[in-house]
C-alpha positions in Angstrom: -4.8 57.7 -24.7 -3.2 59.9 -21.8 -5.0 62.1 -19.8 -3.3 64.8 -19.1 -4.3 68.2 -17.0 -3.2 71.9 -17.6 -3.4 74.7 -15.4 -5.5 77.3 -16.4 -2.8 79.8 -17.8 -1.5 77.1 -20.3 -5.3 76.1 -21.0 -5.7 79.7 -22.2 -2.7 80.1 -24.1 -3.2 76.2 -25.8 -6.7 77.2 -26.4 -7.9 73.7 -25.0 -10.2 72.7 -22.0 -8.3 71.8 -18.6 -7.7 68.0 -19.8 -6.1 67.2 -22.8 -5.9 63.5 -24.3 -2.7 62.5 -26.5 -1.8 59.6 -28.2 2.0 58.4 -27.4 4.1 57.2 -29.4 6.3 54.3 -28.9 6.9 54.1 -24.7 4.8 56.2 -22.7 7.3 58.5 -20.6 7.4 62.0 -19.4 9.6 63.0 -22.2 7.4 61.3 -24.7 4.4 62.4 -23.1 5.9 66.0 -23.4 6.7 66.2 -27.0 3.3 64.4 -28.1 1.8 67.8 -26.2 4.1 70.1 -27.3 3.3 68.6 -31.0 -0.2 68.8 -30.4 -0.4 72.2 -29.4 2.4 74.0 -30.4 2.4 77.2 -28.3 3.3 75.7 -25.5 6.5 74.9 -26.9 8.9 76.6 -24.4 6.4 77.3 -21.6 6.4 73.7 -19.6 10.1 73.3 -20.7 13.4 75.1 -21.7 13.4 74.8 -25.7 17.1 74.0 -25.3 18.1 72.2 -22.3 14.6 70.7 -22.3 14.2 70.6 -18.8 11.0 71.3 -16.7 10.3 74.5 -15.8 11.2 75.9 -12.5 7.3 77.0 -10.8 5.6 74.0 -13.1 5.5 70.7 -10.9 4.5 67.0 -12.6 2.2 64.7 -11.2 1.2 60.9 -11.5 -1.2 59.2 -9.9 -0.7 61.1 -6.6 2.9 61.3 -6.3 5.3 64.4 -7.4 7.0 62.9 -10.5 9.0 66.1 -11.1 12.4 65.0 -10.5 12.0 62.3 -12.6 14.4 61.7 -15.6 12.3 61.8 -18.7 13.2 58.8 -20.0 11.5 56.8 -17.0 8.3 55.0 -17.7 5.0 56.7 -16.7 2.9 54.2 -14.3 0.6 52.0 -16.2 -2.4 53.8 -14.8 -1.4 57.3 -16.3 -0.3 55.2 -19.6 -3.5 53.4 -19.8 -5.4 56.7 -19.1 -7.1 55.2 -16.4 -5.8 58.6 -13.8 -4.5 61.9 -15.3 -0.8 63.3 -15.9 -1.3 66.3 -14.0 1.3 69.8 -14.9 0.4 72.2 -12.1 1.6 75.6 -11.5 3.8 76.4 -8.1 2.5 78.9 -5.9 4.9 81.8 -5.1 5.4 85.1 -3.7 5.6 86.9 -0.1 
């Protein structure tokens, strides 16, 4: 199971605590990771990614075991420690403004 952690405005809309476990099928990447929570809770379809182009959203930022896996493609392999559910996938909302 994956561990994965929501910011509060996604937790509200998903209805779901701030961590969320999934089961992923096949290869554990970000784009498989991604459509086992979008499946899982299905009004956050659109909101972490563009339904079409299905690419992240601009002021959402990925996370994995400490480093900023954003600008990953999302066919890349998650590390084994976010795959094994041993340390969270965490999708956290960019700070903005002036």
């Amino acid at each position: 199971m994956i561990r994965v952690v929501l910011p509060v405005p996604l937790c509200a809309l998903a209805r779901v605590d701030r961590e969320v476990t999934l089961e992923v099928a096949g290869r554990a990447t970000q784009g498989t990771l991604l459509d086992a929570l979008e499946a899982g809770h299905p009004a956050l379809r659109g909101t972490i990614r563009d339904p079409v182009t299905r690419r992240r959203r601009p002021y959402l930022r990925f996370f994995a075991c400490g480093a900023d896996v954003s600008h990953e493609p999302p066919d890349a392999p998650l590390p084994v420690a976010v795959a094994a559910g041993a340390e969270p996938f965490l999708i956290v909302g960019a700070m903005a403004g002036g």
